[in-house]
PDB file of N, CA, C and O in Angstrom:
ATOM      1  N   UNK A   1     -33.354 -60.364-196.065  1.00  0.00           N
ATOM      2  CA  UNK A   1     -34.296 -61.319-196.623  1.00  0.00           C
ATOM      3  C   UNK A   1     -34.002 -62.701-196.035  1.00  0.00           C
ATOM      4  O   UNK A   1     -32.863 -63.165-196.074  1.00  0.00           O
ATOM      5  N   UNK A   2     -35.046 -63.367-195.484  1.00  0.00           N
ATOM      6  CA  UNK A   2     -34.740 -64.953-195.152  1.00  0.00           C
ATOM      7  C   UNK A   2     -34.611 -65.884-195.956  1.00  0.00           C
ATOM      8  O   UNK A   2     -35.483 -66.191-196.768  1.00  0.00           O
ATOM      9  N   UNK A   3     -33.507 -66.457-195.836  1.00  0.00           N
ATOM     10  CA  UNK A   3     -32.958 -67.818-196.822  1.00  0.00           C
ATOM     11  C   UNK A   3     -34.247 -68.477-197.520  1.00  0.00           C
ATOM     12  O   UNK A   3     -35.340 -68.216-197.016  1.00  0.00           O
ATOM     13  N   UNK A   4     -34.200 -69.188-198.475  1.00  0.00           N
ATOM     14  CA  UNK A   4     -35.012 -69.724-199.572  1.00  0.00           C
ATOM     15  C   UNK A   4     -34.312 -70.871-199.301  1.00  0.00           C
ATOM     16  O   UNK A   4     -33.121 -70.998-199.586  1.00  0.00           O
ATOM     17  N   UNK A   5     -35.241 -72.051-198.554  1.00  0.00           N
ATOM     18  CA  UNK A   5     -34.504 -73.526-199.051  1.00  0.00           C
ATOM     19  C   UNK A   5     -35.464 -74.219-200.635  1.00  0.00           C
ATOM     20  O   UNK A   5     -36.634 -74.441-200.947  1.00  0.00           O
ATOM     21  N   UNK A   6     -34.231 -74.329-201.195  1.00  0.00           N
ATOM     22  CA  UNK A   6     -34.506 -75.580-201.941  1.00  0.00           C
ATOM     23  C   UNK A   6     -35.243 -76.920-202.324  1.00  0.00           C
ATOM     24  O   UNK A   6     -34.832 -77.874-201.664  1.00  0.00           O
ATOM     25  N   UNK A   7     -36.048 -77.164-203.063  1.00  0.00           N
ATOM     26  CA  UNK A   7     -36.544 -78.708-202.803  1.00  0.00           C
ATOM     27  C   UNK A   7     -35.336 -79.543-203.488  1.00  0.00           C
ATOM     28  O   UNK A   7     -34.625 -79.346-204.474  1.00  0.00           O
ATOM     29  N   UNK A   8     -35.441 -80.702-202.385  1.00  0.00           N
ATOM     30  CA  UNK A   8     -34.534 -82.078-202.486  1.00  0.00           C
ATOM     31  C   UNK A   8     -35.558 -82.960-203.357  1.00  0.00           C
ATOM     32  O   UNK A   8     -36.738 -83.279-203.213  1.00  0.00           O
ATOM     33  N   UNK A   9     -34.573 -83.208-204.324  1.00  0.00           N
ATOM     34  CA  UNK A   9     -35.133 -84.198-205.274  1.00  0.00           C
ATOM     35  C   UNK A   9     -33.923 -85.820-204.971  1.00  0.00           C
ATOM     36  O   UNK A   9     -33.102 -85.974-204.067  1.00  0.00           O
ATOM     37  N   UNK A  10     -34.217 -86.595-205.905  1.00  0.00           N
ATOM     38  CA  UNK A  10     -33.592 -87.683-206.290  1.00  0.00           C
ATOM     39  C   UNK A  10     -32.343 -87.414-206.863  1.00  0.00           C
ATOM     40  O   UNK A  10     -32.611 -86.354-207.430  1.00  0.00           O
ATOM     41  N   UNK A  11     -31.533 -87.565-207.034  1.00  0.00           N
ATOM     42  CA  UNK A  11     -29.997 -87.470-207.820  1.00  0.00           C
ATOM     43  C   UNK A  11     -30.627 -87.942-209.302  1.00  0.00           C
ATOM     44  O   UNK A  11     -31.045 -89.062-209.594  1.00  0.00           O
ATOM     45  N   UNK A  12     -30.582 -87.020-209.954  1.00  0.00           N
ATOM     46  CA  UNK A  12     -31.641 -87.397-211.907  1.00  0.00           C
ATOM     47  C   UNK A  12     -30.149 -88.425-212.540  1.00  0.00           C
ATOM     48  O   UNK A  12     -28.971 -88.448-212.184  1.00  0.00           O
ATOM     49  N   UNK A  13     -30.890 -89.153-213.568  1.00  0.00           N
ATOM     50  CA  UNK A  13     -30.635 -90.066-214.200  1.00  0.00           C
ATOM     51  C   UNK A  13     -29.315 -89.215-215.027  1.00  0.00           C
ATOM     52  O   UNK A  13     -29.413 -87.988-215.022  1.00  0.00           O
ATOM     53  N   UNK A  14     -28.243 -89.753-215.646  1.00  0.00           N
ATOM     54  CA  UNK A  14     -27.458 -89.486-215.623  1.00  0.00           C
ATOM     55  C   UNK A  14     -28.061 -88.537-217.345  1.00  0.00           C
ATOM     56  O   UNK A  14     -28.943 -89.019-218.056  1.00  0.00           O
ATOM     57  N   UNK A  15     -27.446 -87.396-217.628  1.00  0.00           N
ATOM     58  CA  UNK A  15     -27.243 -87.128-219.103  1.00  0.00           C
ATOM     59  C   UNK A  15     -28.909 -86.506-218.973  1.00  0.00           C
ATOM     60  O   UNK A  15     -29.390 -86.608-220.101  1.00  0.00           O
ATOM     61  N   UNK A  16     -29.959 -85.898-217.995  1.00  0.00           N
ATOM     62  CA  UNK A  16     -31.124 -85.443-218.173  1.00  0.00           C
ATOM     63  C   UNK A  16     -31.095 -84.331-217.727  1.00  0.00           C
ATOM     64  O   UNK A  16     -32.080 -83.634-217.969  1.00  0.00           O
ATOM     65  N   UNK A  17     -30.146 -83.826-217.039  1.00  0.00           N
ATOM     66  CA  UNK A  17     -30.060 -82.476-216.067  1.00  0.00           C
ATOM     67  C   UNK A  17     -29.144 -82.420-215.692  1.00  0.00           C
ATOM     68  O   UNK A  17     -28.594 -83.344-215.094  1.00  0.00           O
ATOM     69  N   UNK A  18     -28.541 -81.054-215.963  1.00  0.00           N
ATOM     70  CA  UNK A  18     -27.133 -80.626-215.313  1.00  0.00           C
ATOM     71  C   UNK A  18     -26.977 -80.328-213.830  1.00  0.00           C
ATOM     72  O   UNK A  18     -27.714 -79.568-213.202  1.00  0.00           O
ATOM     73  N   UNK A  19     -25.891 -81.035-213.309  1.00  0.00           N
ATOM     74  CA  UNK A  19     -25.903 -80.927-212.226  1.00  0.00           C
ATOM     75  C   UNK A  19     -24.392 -80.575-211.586  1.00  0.00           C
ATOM     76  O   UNK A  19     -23.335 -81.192-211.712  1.00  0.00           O
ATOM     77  N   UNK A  20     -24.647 -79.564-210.984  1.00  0.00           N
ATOM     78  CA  UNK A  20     -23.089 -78.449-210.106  1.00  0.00           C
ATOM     79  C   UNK A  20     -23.103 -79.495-208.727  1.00  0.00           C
ATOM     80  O   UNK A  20     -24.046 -79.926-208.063  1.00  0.00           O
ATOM     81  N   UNK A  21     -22.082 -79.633-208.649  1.00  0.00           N
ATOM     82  CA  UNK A  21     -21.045 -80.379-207.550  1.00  0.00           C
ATOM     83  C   UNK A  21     -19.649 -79.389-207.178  1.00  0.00           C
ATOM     84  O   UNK A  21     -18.669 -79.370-207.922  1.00  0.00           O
ATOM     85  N   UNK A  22     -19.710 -78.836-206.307  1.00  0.00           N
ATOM     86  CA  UNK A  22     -18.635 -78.251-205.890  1.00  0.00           C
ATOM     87  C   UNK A  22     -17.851 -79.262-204.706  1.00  0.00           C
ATOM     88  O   UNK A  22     -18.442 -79.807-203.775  1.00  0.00           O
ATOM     89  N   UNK A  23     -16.235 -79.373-205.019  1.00  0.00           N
ATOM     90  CA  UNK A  23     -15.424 -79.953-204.803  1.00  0.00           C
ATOM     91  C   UNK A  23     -14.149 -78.915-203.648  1.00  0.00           C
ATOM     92  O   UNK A  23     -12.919 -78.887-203.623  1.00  0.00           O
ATOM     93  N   UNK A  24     -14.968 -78.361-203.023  1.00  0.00           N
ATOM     94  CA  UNK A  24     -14.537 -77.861-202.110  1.00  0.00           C
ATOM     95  C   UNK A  24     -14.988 -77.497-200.947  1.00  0.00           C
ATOM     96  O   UNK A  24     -16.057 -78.069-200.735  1.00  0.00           O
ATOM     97  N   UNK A  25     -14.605 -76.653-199.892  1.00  0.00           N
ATOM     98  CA  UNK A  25     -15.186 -76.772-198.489  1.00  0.00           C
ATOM     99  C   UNK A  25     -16.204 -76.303-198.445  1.00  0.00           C
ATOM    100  O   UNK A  25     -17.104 -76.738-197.727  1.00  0.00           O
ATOM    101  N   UNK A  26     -16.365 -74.793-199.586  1.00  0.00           N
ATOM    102  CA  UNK A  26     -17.693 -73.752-199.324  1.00  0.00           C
ATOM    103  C   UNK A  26     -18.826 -74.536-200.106  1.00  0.00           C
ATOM    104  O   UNK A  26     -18.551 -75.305-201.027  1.00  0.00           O
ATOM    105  N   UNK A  27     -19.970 -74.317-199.725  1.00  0.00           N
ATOM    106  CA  UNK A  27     -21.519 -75.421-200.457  1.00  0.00           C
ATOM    107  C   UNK A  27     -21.403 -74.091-201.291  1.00  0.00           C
ATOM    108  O   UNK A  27     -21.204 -74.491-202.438  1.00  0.00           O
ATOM    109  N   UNK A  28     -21.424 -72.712-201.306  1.00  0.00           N
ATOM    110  CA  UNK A  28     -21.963 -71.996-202.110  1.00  0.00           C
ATOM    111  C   UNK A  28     -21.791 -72.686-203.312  1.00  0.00           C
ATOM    112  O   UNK A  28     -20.731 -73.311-203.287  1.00  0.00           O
ATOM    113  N   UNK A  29     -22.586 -72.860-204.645  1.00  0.00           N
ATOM    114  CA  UNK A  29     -22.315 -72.507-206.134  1.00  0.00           C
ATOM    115  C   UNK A  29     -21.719 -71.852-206.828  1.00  0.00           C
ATOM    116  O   UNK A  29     -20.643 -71.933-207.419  1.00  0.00           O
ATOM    117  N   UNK A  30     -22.852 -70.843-206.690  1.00  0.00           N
ATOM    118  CA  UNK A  30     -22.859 -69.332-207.043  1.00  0.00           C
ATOM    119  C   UNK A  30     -22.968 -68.301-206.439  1.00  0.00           C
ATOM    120  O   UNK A  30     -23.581 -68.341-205.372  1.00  0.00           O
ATOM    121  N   UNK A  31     -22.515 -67.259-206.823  1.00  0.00           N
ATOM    122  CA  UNK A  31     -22.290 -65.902-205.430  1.00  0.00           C
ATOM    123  C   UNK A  31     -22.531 -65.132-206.796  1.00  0.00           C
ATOM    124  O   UNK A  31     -22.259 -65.511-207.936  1.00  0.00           O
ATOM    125  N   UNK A  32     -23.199 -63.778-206.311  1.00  0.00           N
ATOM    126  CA  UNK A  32     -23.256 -62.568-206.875  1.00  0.00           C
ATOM    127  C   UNK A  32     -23.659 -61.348-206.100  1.00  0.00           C
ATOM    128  O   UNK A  32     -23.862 -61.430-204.889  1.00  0.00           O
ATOM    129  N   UNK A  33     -23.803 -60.005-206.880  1.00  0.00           N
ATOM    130  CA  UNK A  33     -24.428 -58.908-205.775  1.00  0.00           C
ATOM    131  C   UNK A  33     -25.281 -58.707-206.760  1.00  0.00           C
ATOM    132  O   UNK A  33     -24.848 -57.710-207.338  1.00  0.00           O
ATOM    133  N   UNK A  34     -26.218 -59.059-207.281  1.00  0.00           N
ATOM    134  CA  UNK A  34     -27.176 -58.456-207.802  1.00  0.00           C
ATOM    135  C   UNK A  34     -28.911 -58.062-207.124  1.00  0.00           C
ATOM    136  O   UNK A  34     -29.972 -57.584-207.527  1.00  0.00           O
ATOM    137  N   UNK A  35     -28.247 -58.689-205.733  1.00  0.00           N
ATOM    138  CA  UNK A  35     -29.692 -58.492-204.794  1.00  0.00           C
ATOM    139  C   UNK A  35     -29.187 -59.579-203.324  1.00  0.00           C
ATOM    140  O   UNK A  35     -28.223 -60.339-203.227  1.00  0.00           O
ATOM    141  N   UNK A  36     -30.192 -59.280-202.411  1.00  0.00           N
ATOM    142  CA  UNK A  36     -29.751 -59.944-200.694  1.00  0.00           C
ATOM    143  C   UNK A  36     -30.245 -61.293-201.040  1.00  0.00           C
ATOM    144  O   UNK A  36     -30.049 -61.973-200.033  1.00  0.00           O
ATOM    145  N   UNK A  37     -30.817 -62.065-202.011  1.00  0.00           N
ATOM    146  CA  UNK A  37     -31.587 -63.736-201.979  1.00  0.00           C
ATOM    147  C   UNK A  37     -30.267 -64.422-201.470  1.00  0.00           C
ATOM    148  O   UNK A  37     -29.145 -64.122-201.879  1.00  0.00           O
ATOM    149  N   UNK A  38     -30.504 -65.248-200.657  1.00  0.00           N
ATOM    150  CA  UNK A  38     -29.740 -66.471-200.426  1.00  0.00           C
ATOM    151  C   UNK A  38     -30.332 -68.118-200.612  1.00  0.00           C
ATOM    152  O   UNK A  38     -31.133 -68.455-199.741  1.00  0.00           O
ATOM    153  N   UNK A  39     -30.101 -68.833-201.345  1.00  0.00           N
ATOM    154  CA  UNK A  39     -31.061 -69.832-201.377  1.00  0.00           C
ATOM    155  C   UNK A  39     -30.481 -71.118-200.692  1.00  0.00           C
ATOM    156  O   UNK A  39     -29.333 -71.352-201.068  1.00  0.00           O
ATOM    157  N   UNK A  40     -30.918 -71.893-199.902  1.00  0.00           N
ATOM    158  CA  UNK A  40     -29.845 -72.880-199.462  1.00  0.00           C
ATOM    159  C   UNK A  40     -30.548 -74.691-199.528  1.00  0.00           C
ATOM    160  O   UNK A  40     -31.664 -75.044-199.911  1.00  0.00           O
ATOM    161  N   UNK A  41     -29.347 -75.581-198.976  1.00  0.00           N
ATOM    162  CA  UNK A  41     -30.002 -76.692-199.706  1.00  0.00           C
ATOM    163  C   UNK A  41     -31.426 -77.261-198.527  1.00  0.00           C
ATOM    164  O   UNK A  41     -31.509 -77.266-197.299  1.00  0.00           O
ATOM    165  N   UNK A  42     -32.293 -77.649-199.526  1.00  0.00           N
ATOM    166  CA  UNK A  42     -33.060 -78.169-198.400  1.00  0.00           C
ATOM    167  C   UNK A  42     -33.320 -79.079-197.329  1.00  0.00           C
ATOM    168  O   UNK A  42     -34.283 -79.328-196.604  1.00  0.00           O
ATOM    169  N   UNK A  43     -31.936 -79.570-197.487  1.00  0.00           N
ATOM    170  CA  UNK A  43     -31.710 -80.645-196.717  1.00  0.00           C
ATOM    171  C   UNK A  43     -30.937 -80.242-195.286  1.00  0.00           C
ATOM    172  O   UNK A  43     -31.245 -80.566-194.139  1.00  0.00           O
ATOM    173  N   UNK A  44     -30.007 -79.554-195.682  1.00  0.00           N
ATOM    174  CA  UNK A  44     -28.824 -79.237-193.993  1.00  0.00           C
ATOM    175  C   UNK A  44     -28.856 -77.674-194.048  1.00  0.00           C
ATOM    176  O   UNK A  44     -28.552 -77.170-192.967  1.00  0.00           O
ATOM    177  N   UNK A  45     -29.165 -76.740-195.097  1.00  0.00           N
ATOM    178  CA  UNK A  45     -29.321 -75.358-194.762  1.00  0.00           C
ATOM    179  C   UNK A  45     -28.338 -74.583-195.432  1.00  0.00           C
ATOM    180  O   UNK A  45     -28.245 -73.361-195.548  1.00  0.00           O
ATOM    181  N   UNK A  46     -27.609 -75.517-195.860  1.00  0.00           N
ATOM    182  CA  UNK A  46     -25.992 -74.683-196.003  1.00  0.00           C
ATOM    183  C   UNK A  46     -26.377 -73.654-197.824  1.00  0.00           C
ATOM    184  O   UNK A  46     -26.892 -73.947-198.903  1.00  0.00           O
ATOM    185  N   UNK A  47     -25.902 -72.731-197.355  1.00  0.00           N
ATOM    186  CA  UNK A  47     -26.062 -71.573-198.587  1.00  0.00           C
ATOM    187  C   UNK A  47     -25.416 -72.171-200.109  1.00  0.00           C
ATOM    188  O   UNK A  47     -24.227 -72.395-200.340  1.00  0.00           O
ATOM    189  N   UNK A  48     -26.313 -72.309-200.835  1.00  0.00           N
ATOM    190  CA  UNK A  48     -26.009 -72.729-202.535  1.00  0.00           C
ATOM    191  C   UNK A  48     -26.266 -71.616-203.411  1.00  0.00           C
ATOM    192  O   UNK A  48     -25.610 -71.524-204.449  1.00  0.00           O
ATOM    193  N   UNK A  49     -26.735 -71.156-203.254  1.00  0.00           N
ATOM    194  CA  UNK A  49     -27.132 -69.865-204.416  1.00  0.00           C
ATOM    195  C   UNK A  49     -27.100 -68.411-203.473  1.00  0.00           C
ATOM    196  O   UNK A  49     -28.135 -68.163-202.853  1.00  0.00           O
ATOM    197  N   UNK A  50     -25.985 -67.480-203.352  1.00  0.00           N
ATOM    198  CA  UNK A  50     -26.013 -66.167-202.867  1.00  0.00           C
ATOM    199  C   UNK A  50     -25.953 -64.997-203.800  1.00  0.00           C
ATOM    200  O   UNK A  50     -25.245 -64.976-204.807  1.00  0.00           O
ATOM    201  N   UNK A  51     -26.719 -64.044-203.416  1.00  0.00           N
ATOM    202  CA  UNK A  51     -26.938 -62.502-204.139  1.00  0.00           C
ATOM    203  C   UNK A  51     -27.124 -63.245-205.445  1.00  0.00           C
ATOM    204  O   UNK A  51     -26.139 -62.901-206.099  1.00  0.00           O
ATOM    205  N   UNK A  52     -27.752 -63.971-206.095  1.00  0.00           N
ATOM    206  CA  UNK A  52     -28.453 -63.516-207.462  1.00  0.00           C
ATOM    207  C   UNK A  52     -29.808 -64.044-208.083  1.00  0.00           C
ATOM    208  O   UNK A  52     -30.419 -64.866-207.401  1.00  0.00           O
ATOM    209  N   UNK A  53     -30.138 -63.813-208.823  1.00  0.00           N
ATOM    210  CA  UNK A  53     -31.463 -63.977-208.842  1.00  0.00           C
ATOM    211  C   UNK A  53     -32.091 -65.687-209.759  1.00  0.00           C
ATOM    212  O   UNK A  53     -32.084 -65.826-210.982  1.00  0.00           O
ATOM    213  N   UNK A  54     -32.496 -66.600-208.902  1.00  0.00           N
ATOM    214  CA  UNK A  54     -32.986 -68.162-209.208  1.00  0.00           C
ATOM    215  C   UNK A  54     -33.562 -68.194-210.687  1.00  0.00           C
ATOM    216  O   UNK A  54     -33.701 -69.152-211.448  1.00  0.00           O
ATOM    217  N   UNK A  55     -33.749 -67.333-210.794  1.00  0.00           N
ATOM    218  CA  UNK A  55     -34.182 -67.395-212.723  1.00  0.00           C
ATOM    219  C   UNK A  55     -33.503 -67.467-213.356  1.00  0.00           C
ATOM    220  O   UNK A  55     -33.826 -67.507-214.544  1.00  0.00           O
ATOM    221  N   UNK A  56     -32.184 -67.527-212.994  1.00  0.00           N
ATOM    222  CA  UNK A  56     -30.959 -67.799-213.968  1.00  0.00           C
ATOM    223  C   UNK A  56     -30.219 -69.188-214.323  1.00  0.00           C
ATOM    224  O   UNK A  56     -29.342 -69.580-215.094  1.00  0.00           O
ATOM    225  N   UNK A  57     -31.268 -69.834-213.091  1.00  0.00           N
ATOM    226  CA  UNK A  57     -30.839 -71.440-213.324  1.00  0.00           C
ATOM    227  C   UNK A  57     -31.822 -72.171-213.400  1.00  0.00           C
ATOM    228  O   UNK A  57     -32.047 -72.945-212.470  1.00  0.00           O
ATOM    229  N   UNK A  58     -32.671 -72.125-214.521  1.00  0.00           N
ATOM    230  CA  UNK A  58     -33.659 -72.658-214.454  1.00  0.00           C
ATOM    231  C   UNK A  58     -33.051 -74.132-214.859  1.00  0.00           C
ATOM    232  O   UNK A  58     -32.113 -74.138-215.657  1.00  0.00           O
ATOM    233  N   UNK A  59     -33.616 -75.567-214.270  1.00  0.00           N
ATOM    234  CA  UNK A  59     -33.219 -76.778-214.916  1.00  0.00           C
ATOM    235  C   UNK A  59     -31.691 -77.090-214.395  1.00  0.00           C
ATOM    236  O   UNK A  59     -31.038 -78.039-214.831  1.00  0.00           O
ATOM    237  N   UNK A  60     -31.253 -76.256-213.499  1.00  0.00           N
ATOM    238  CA  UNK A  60     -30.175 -76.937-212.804  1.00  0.00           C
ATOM    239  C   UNK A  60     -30.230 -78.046-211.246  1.00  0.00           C
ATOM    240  O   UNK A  60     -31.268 -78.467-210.736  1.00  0.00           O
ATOM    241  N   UNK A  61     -29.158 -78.248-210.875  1.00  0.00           N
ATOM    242  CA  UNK A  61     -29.408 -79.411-209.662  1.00  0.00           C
ATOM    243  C   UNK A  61     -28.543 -78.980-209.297  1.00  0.00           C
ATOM    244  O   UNK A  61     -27.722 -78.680-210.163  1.00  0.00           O
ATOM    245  N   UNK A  62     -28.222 -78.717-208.036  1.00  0.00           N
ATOM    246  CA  UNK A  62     -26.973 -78.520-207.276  1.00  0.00           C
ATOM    247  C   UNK A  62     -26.639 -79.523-205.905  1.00  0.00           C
ATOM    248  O   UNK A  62     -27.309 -79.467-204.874  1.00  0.00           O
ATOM    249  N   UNK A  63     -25.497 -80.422-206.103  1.00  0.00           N
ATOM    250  CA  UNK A  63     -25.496 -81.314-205.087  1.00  0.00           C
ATOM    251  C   UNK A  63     -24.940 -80.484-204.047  1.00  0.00           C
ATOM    252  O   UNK A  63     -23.900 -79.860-204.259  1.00  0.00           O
ATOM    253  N   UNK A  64     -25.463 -80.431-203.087  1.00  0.00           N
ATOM    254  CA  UNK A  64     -24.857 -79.979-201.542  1.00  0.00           C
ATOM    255  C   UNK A  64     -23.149 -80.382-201.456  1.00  0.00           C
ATOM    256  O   UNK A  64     -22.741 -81.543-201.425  1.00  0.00           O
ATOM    257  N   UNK A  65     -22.619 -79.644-201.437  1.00  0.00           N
ATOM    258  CA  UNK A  65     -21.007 -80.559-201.229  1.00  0.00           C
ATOM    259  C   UNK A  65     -21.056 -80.694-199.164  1.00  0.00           C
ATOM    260  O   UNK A  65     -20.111 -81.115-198.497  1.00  0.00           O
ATOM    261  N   UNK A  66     -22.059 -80.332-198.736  1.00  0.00           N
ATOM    262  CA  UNK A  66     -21.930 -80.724-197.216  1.00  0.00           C
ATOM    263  C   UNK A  66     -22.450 -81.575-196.837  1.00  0.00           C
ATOM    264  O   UNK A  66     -21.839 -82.312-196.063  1.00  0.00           O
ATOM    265  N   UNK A  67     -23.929 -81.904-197.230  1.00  0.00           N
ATOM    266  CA  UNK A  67     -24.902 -83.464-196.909  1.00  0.00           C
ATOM    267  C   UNK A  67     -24.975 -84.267-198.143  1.00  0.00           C
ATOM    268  O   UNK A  67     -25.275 -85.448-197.970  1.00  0.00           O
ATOM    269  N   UNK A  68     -24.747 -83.847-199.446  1.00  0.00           N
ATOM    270  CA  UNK A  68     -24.981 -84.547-200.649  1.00  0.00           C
ATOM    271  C   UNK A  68     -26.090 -84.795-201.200  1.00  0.00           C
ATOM    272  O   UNK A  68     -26.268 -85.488-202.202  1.00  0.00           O
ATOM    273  N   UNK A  69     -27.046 -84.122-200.431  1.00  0.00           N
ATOM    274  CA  UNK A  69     -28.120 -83.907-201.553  1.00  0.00           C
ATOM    275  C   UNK A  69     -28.610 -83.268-202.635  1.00  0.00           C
ATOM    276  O   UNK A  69     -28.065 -82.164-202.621  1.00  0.00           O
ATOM    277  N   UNK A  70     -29.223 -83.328-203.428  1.00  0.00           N
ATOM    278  CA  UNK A  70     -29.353 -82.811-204.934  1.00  0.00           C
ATOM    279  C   UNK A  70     -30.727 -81.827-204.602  1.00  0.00           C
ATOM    280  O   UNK A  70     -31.709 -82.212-203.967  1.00  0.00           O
ATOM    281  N   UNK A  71     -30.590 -80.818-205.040  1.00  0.00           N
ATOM    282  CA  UNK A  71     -31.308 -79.797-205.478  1.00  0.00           C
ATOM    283  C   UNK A  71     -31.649 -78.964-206.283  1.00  0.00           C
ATOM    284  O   UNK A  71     -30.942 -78.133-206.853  1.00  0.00           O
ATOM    285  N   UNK A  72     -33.551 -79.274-206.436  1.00  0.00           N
ATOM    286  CA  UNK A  72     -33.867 -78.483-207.941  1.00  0.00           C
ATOM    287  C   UNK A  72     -33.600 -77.101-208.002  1.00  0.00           C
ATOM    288  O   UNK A  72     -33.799 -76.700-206.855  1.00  0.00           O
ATOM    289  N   UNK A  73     -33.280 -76.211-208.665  1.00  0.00           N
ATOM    290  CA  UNK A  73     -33.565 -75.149-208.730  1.00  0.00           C
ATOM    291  C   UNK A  73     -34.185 -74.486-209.945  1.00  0.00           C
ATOM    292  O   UNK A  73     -34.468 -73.289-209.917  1.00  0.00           O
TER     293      UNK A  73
END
């Protein structure tokens, strides 16, 4: 299946939306095997959401830990 990018939003106002920042080398988030989706950020490409299914984060933001952009999911 071909990667799913992300839309890049604004970095949300503080305390309106939860937002995942990973503090390490890999951008992934989240990893699972519950299916081949890979979703990545829409900004540099790099993989944020692997094997599981985007309905599980509805109302999250995930900052890229590689370009730093914020993404809806």
């Amino acid at each position: 299946m071909k990667p799913v990018a992300l839309t890049v939003i604004a970095e949300p106002a503080p305390g309106t939306r939860a937002v995942i920042a990973r503090r390490s080398e890999s951008s992934i988030a989240y990893r699972g095997h519950e299916n081949g989706n890979t979703y990545v950020c829409g900004s540099c490409a790099s993989p944020l959401i692997v094997g599981l299914d985007i309905g599980k984060f509805h109302g999250v933001v995930i900052k890229c830990s590689h370009c730093k952009s914020f993404n809806a999911v």
